[in-house]
N, C-alpha and C positions, 0 to 999 in steps of 0.2 A: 424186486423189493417193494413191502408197501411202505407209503409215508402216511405214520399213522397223525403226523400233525402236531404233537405230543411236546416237541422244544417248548421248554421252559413253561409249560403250564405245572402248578401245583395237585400233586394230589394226596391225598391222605388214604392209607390200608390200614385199618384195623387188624390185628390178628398177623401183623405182618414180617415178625421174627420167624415162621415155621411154616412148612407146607405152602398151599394153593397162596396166601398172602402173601407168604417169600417170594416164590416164583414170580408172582404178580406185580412187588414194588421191583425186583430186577429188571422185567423187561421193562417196568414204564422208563425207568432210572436208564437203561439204556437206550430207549427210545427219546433222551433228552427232558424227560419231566423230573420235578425235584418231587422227591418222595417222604414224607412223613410215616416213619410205621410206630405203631405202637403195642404194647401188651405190658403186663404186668409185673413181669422178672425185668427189674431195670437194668441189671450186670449184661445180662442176657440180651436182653433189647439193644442196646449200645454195641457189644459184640457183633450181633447180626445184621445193624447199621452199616460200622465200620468195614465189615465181609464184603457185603451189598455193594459199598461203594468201590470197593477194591474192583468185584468181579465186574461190576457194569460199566464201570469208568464212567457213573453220573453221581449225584447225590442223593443221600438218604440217609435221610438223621432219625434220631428217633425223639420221640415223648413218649414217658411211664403215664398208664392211663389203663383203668380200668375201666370200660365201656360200659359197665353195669351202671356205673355209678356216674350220678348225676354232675356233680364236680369237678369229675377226671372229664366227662365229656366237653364242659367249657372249657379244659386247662388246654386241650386238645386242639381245638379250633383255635383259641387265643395265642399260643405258643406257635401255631402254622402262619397266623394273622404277623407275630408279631417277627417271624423268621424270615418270611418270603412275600407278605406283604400283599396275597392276593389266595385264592383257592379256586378251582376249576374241574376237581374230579372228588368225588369223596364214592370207598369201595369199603362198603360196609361186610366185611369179611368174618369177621370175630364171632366163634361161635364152638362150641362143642356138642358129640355126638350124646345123644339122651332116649333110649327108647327102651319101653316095657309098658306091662299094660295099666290099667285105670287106677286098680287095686294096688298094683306097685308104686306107682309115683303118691308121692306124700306133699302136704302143704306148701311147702317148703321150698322141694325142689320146681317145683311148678313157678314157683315165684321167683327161682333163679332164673328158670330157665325164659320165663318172659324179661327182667331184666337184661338177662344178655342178649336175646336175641330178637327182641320186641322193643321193648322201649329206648336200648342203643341207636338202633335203627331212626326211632322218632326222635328223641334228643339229635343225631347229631344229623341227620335232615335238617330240624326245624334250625339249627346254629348256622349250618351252611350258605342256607336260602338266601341272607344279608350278602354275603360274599359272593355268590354265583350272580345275582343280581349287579354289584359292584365291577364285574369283568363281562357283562352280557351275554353268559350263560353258565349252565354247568352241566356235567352230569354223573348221575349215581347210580352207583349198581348193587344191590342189597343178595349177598348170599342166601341160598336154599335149598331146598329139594325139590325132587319128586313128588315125593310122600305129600307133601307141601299140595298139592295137586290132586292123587291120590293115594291118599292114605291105605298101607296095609295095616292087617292086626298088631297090636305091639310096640305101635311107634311112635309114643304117647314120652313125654310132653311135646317133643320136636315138633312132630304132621303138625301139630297145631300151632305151634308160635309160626311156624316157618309157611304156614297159611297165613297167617295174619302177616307176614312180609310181605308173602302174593299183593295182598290186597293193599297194605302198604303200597306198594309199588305202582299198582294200578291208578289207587287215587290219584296218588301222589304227580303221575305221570300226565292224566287227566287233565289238574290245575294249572300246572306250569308249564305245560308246554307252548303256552305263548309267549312267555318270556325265556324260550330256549333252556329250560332245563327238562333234560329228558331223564328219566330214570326207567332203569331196565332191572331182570334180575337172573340169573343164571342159578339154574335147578340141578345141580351138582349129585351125578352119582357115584361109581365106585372108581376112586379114581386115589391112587398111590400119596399117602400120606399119614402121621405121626398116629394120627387118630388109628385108621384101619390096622396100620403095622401091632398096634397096642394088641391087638384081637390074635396076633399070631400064637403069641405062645411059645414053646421049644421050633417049633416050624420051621423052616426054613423059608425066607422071605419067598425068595422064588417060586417055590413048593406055593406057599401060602397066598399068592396072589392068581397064578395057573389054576388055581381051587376056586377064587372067588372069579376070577374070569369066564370061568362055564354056563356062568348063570346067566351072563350079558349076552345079549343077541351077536355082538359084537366078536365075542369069543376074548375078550383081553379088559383087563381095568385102563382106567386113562390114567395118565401122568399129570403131572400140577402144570407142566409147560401147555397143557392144552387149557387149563382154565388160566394162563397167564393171558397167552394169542386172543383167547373171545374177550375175557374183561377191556384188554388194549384193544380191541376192537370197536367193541361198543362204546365206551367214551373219548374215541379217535372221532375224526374227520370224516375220515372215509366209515361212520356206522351212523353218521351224524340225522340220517331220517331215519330212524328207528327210538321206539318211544315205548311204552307201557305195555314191552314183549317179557316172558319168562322163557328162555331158553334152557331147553334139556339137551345137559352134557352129561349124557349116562350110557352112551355105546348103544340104544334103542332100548334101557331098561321101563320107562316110564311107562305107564298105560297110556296117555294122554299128551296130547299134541303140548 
């Protein structure tokens, strides 16, 4: 068994009612950290709280918070601050699938798509930094891609916000880490959840994933349980010397290390 370290540190999952965020506040929740998740349907959010705490036998509360928004990101941090009294992991999760090409993405969506998954990311870093300092370290782990690394055709607005994560990450990883916070970021490929399933169709799930698994070197999509194990990994104990890496969880899909 490993001891990921994890007892009673706080941590906050964005995006953390559904898929790879589910997964993710479960194990920590069972690995003894108190769990903040959040998203936007509050009924829903609270349900998948209360689920959460049942299945893991830890805690995991939720706060309504839309990440895009600048407001909900304070309400976020302050509502953890003022629950648990300390913060030590923030796993910036929250984020939807967005691709097509130049000509297809409009003003608009371009501007969604950086608030959600761009400037989330810099708002609730910069909120953090106070509290991770306050407990003598922290760390973060900022959802991504591949594509985020190398872009194929088509995969516009995402390649590019989720590039500007990269680099997020990197800097970020850079400055602080002599005050022990390390941030890392996991390059997420085909890997079983709400998002993918959307794309099935009349399909048959099983059918529909054996389909999209041919194309992995791997021969199979991953599960959200495997991006629960790396996230608990890297802001564990035992991942505690690793610092401004992007790990690719995509079965060997990535061109690039």
């Amino acid at each position: 068994m490993i001891d990921y370290g994890l007892t009673d540190k706080v941590a906050i999952v964005t995006g953390g009612s559904d898929g790879l965020g589910r997964a993710t506040a479960k194990l920590l929740a069972a690995e003894g950290a108190k769990v903040v998740i959040c998203g936007r349907r509050e009924d829903y959010l609270k349900n998948a709280a209360q689920t959460l705490s049942q299945e893991s036998g830890g805690t995991v509360v939720a706060v309504r918070a839309d990440v895009s928004d600048g407001a909900d990101c304070e309400n976020l941090i302050n509502a953890t601050i003022e629950q648990f009294g300390r913060l030590d992991i923030l796993i910036n999760n929250a984020g939807t699938s967005a691709a097509a090409s130049l000509e297809a993405v409009s003003d608009e969506s371009w501007q969604a798509d950086f608030d959600l998954k761009v400037m989330a990311a810099v708002r609730l870093c910069r909120m953090a930094l106070p509290h991770f300092r306050a407990v003598g370290g922290g760390s973060i782990i900022n959802a991504a891609i591949g594509g985020g690394k190398a872009p194929g055709p088509n995969q516009l607005p995402t390649s590019l916000t989720r590039a500007a994560g990269l680099n997020l990450t990197k800097s970020l990883a850079n400055a602080y880490a002599a005050e022990n916070v390390r941030v890392n970021a996991i390059c997420i490929g085909r890997i079983k959840s709400a998002q993918l399933e959307a794309r099935a169709g009349n399909k048959p799930l099983d059918e529909f994933y054996a389909d999209m698994g041919k194309i992995v070197p791997m021969g199979r999509v991953g599960e959200a349980d495997d991006y629960a194990h790396l996230a608990a990994f890297l802001c564990s104990k035992v991942g505690s010397y690793i610092t401004g890496t992007a790990v690719n969880l995509d079965g060997g899909m990535c061109a690039t290390l």
